[in-house]
N, C-alpha and C positions, 0 to 999 in steps of 0.2 A: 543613579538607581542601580541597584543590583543585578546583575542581567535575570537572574533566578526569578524578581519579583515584578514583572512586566507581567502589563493585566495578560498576553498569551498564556505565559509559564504558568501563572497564576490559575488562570480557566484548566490547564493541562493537570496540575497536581490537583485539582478539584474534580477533575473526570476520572482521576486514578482511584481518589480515593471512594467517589464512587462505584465504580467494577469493584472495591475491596470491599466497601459494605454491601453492596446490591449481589455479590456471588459468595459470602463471606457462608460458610456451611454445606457449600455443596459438593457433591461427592459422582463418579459414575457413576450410572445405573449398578446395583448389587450383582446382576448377575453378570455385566460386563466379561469377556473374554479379548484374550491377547493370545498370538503367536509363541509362543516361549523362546522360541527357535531363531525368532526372527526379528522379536521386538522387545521382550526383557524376562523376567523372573516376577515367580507367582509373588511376590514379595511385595516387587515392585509396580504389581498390578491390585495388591490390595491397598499402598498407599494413594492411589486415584479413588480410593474406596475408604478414603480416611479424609474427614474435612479439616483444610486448615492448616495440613502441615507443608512445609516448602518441599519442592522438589532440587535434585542437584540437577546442573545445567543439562546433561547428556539423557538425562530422564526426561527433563521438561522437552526437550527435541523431539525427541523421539515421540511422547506424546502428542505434541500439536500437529506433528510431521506423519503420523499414521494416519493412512489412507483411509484403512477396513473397519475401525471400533463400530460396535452393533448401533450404539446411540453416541452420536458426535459431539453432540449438542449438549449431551450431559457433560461429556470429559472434557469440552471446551468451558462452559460452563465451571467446572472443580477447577482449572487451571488459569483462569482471567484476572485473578487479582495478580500474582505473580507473574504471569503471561505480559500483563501491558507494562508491570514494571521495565521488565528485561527487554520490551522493545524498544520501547521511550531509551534506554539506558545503551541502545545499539548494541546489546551483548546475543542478539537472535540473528544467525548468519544461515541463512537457506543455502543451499548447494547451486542454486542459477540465479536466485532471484528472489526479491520479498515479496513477488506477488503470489509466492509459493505461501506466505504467512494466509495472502489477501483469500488463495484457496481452501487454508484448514477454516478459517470462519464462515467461508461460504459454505462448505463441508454441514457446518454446526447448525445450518439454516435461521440464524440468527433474528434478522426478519422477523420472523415469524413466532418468535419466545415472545410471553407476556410483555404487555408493556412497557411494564417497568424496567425489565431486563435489557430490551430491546433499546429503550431511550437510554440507559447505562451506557450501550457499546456505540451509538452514535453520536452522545458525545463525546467518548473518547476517541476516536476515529478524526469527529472535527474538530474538537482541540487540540491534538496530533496535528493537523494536518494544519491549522492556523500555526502553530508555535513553531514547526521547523518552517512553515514560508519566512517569516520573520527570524529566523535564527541563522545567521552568517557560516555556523559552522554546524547544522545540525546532526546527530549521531548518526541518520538517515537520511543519506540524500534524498534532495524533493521529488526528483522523478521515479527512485524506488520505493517510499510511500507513497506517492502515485495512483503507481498500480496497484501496490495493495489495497489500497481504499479501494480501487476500482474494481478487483475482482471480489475484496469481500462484500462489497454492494452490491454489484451487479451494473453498476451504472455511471458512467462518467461526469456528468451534469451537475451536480454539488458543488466534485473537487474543484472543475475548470470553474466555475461561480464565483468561488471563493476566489482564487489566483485570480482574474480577472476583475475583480472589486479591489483588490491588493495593493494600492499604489504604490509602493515602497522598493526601494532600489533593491533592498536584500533578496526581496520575492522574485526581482527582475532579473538578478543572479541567478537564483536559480531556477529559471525562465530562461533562461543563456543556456546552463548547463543542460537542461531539458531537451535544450533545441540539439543540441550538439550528441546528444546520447539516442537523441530519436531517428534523425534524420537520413540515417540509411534504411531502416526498416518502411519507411514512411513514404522513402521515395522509389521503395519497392510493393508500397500497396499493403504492407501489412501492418496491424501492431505490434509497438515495439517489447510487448511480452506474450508469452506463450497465455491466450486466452482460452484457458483449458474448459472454463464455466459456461460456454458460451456457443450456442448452436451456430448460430453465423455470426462472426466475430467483424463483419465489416459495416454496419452502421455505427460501430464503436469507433473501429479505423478511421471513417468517414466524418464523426465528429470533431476527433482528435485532432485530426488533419483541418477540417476548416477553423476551428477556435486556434490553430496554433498561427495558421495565416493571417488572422483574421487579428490576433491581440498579440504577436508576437513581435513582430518587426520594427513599429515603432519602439517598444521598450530597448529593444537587443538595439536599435542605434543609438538612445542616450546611453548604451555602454560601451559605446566604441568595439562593438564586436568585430571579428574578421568579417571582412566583406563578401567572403564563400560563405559563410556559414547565413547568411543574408538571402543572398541568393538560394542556397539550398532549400530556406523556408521557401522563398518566393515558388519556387519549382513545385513544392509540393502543393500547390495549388494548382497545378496546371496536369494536365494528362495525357497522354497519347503522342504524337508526333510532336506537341507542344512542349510539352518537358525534355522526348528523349532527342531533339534537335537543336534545344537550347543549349549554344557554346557554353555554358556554365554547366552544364548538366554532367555528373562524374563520371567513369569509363568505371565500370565496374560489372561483378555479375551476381547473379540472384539463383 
């Protein structure tokens, strides 16, 4: 089979090309303002005011990447068809982190748009988020789409659902890699992205941490993990004089 036409891929190019038809006309609010000084040219802020036509990469940034636009939800909205292209295609690089993409859609309150719109961006979110569990070399690592799902939902419980129904060794990879990119933040009590969306970002932490105990370590042994990195989950279950006295537990600082 062609890796392209696995029922994943498949469900994924079916979610794309819905955000193309379901955003396919829309435009920012008309009377939209921008920075000129600091974000681009009156020009370039009438083409967010033109529907349909492509942006070049450094415009598209800039726009998903602006903090202040008056209505977010419109200029996310004008940019979603081409937007989830470019991420699926890993050509969207944020300056820390993709959970930086996960904040311009929370930004856009997406939620909360019709419908239609709404069911649009969730499933491409979870077709995204199916297609690279299954993909050995996704454009996006699984633990920086992750977080992005995570921040632009608001919510952890979906993504960990889905990994966790997942049987498959590729997802179990990257379930390895996850463990290993998390596991100092984790066994410092925080999570492993800036959770900027979030009043108290430690019931997030707090789920993270036990689904990762809780579904991780059996998989990470059919893969012959390092036996530290084993133990590191195992830690991160444990708190207080339990963890920071366990010979296994790393010398490091916070």
């Amino acid at each position: 089979m062609n890796p392209d036409d696995t029922p994943a891929r498949l469900r994924l190019r079916g979610a794309l090309d819905g955000l193309a038809v379901t955003f396919r006309g829309m435009t920012a609010a008309a009377d939209e303002t921008q920075c000129w000084c600091h974000w681009g040219s009156d020009e370039e802020l009438r083409l967010l005011k033109t529907p349909d036509v492509e942006l070049d990469a450094d415009l598209l940034r800039r726009t998903w990447d602006a903090p202040d636009w008056h209505d977010h939800g419109a200029v996310l909205r004008r940019v979603l068809p081409q937007f989830g292209r470019e991420l699926v295609a890993g050509r969207v690089e944020p300056m820390s982190g993709m959970y930086e993409v996960g904040r311009s859609f929370a930004r856009g309150h997406w939620r909360a748009w019709p419908v239609r719109q709404s069911d649009a961006v969730w499933e491409f979110l979870y077709a995204w988020w199916a297609a690279c569990l299954l993909d050995p070399e996704p454009a996006v690592p699984a633990h920086e789409l992750f977080a992005l799902c995570a921040e632009a939902s608001g919510t952890l419980t979906p993504w960990l659902d889905v990994w966790a129904a997942l049987d498959h060794p590729v997802a179990s990879r990257h379930l390895a890699t996850a463990a290993a990119a998390w596991e100092y933040e984790l066994l410092g009590d925080e999570l492993p992205w800036d959770p900027h969306w979030h009043d108290d970002p430690e019931p997030l932490r707090a789920e993270l941490a036990d689904w990762l105990v809780r579904h991780a370590p059996d998989r990470l042994r059919a893969l012959d993990v390092p036996e530290e990195l084993l133990h590191r989950v195992r830690l991160i279950g444990l708190s207080g004089p339990d963890r920071w006295s366990d010979p296994h537990y790393p010398v490091r600082s916070y």
